[in-house]
N, C-alpha and C positions, 0 to 999 in steps of 0.2 A: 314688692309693689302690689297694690291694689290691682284687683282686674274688676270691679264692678261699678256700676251708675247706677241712680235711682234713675228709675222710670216712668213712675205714674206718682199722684197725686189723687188726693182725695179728702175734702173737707167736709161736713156734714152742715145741716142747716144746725146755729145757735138757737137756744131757747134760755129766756130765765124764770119757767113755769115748768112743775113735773108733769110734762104732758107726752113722754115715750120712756120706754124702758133701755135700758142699756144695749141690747142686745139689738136692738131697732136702729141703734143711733148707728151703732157697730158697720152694722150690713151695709148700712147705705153710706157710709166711710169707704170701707171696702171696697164696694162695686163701683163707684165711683172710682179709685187710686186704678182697681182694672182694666176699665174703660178708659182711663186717660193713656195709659200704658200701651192701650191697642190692643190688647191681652184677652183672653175668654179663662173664663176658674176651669176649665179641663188647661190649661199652662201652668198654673199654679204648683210647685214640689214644694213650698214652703211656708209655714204660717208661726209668725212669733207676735203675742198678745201681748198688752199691758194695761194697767188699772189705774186709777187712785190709789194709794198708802192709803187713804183714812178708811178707817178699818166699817165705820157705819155707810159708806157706801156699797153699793148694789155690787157684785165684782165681776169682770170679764173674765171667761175663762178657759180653756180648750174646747168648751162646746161649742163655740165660733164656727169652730171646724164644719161642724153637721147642719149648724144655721146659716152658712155660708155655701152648702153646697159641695161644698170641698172631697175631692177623692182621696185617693190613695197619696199621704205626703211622704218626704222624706225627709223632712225637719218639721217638729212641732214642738214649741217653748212659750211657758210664760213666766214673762220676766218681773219679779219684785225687786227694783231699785231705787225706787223712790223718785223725786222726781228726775231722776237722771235716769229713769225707766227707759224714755221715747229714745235717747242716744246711744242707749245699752242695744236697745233692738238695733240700730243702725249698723253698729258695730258691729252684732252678731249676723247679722245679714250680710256684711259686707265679707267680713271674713269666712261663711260659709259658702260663698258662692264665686268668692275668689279661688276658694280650691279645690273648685269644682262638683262640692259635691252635692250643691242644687242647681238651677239655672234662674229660678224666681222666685224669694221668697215676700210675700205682701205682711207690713205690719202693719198693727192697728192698734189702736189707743181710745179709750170712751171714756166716758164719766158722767152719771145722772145726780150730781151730787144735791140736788137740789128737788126736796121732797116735799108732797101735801105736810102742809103744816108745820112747815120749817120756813123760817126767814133766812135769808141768804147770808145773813152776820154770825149767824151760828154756824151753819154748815159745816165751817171746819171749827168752832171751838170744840175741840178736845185736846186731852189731854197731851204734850209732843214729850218725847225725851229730851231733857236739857243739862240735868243734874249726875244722871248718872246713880244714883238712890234710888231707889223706887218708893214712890208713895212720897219725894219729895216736892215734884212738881203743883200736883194735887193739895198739899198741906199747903203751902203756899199762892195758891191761886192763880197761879202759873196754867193759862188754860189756852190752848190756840196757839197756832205759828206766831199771829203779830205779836203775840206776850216775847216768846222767845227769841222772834228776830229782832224785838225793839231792845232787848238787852243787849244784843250784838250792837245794833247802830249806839247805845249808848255810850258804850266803851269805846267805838270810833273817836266820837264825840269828843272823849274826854281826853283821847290820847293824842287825837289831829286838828281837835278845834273846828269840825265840821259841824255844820247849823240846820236848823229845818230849813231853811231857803235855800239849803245843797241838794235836800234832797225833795225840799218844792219844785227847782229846776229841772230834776229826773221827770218829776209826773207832768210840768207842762210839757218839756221834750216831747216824754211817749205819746199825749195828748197830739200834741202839732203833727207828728207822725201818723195817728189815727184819722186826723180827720182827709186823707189820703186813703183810705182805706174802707171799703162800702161794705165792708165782715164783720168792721169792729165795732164793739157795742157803745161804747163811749166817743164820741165824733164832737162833739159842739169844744170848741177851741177853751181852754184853759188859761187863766191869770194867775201872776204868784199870788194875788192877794186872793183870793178866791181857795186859793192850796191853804194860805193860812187861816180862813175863817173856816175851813172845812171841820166838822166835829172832832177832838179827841179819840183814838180809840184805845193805844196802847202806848203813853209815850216813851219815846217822840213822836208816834205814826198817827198820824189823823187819817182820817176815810180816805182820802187822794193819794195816801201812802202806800196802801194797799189794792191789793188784785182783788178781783171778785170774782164768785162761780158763776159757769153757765153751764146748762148741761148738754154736750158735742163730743162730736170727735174728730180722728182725722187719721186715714192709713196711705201708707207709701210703698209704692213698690221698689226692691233691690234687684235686678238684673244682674247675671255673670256677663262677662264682655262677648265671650263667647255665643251669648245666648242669640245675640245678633237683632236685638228688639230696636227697632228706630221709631218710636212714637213723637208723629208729627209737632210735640205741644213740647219735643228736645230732653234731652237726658242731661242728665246732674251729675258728674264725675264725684265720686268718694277719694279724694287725695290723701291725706289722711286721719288718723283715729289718736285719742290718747283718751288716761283714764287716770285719776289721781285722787287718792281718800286718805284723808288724815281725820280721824276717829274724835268724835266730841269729848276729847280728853281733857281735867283740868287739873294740872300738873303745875307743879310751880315753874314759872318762866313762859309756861303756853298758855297762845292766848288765840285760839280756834276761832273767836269770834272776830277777830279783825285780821287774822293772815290765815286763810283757807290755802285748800291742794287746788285750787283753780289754776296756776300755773306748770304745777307737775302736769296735766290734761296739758291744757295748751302745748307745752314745749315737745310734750311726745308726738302730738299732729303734727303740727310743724313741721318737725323734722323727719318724719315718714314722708310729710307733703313735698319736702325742699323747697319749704319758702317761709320768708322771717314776719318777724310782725310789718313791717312797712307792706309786703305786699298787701296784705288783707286789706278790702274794698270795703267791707261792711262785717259786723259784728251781730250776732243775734244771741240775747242774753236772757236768761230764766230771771224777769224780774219781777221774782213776786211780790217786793215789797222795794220802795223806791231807795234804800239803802244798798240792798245785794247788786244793782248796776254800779255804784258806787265801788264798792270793796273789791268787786266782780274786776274792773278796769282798772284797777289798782294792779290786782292781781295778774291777768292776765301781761298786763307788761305794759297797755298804751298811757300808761303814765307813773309818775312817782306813785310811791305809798302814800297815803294822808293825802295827798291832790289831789285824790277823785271828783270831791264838791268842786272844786274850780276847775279841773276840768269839762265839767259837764256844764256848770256855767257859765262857762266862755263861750259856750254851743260848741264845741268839738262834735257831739255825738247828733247835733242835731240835723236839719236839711243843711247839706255845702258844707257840714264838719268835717273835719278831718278823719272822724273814723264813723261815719253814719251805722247808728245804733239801732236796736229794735226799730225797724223801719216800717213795720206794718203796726205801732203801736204798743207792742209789747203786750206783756200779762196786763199791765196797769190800766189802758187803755183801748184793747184790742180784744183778746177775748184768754180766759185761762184756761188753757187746755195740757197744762203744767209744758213738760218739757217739748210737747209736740207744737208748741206755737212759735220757738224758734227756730224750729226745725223747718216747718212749713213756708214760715216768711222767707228763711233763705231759699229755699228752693223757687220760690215764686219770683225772688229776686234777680237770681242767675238766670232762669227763664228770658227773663226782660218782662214778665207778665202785672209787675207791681203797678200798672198804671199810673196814676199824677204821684205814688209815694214814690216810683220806679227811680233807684240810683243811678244814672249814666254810667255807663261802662263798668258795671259789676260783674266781676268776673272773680274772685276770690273771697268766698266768704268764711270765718269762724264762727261755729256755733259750739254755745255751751250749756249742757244743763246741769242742775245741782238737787241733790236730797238734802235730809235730815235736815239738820239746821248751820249748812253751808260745809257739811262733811262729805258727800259723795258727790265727786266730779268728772263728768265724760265731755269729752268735745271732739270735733272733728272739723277737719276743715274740705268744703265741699267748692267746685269748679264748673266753670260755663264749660 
């Protein structure tokens, strides 16, 4: 069993102009997640960092350490797991300090990805792994996540007869949920017909399909139970953890882009946690592109395979759904801080601090994030 809660919080102010460097954004993540904690950095035994994957960004790195002030620790990691980075830290925090051999360790997560002289639509076009060839993506023009996640939602498409208006209703959803939300960048309410006149950009994904950069960040504190930290703003129980990676393989019979390890993750939280999917109150999901909520809740179990579009059209996930979904917005609407923005919303959730987005009686959330191109999955399920 788990012996640790998180305990502090700490979100940075958004920008979408390169006006700080990573390391700036970093600090004032940090010292904010302290101060909410109640905490002073002479508490601090532990610092685990994480970045962007995209390799032309700026990178965070152990020198956190000496920019933050920090003494003597007795954990210092950083972690490359893509976007399942910010859960990887959770996890390693959790299970560090559950046996005992820190008492606090604060993560942190940044990203200035958004540079002089750079439009925000390039940011990530580079190259991703999809093929597994090298030099195949490239000859082909295979450039950018949306190239590579729109071939996943393709094959949805063609094997479950899911539509753009399945996954237009993802982005009004995350929409409706943002404008609840006074962080997130995207607030003015959403139409499907508006989803559909939005530009092209990789089909099926037009502009409203996808997440966009800002450059933030955002650290959390992990507390041992032991450590006896009661910060007035309430602790987050860690119930439990799971982790599940099935490798961008393309094998005959596998078919990676439409049944991911998102359910190996889940099933191992769960059952660390001792609670099934009915109990979960709220969901917070890595949706960086309006197709991966989709596949995502498939996956995870709150509905059939291929049902995802009409689940989420029915409004299941939306305000008074059945399984209320990215509730501060999500990546699509809210802000992209990759895996640390469903991390953060559940925490703010079990709080009770969500304000007008705020679930009634949230008390059990799953969160999940995912790398590569729907191959590496951490989740955990976290408790009021």
């Amino acid at each position: 069993m788990l012996q640790s809660h998180i305990t502090g919080l700490g979100i940075s102010e958004f920008s979408r102009t390169a006006d700080r460097a990573i390391g700036e954004i970093a600090v004032e993540a940090a010292l904010l997640a302290i101060e909410d904690a109640e905490l002073v950095r002479g508490d601090i035994d532990g610092l685990i960092v994480a970045h962007s994957s995209v390799g032309t960004c700026e990178p965070l790195g152990l020198s956190l350490q000496a920019q933050l002030g920090l003494g003597d620790l007795q954990l210092l990691q950083d972690v490359h797991a893509e976007g399942s980075s910010a859960m990887q830290m959770l996890h390693n925090a959790a299970l560090y300090t559950s046996m005992g051999m820190v008492r606090h360790v604060l993560c942190v997560w940044a990203d200035a990805p958004l540079t002089p002289g750079q439009s925000s639509g390039t940011t990530f076009n580079v190259t991703v792994p999809h093929g597994n060839l090298e030099g195949w993506e490239a000859a082909h023009g295979l450039f950018g996540a949306a190239s590579a996640y729109a071939l996943c939602a393709r094959r949805h498409m063609a094997r479950y007869g899911t539509t753009t208006d399945h996954l237009g209703a993802v982005a009004v959803t995350a929409r409706t949920w943002a404008t609840g939300n006074p962080r997130a960048i995207m607030r003015t309410p959403l139409t499907l017909d508006e989803h559909r006149a939005s530009p092209l950009i990789a089909d099926p994904f037009r502009r409203l399909d996808c997440s966009f950069p800002v450059n933030g960040g955002a650290a959390f504190l992990v507390s041992a139970d032991t450590a006896a930290v009661g910060s007035s703003n309430g602790r987050v129980r860690i119930a439990g953890l799971g982790q599940g990676h099935r490798s961008n393989y393309h094998y005959a019979g596998a078919e990676p882009e439409v049944e991911t390890a998102a359910g190996i993750a889940a099933a191992q939280a769960l059952r660390m946690a001792d609670v099934v999917l009915g109990d979960i109150d709220i969901c917070e999901l890595y949706d960086c592109f309006t197709y991966t909520t989709i596949v995502l809740l498939e996956d995870l179990g709150f509905c059939e395979k291929g049902a995802g579009g009409d689940f989420v059209r029915e409004g299941n996930i939306a305000p008074g759904g059945s399984i209320p979904t990215n509730t501060g917005g999500g990546q699509l609407s809210g802000h992209y801080l990759q895996g640390m923005t469903p991390l953060c919303e559940a925490i703010i959730q079990l709080r009770g601090d969500g304000g007008d987005r705020q679930v009634p009686d949230a008390e059990v959330a799953l969160v999940h994030g995912h790398g590569g191109i729907l191959n590496f999955h951490a989740c955990a399920v976290l408790t009021r």
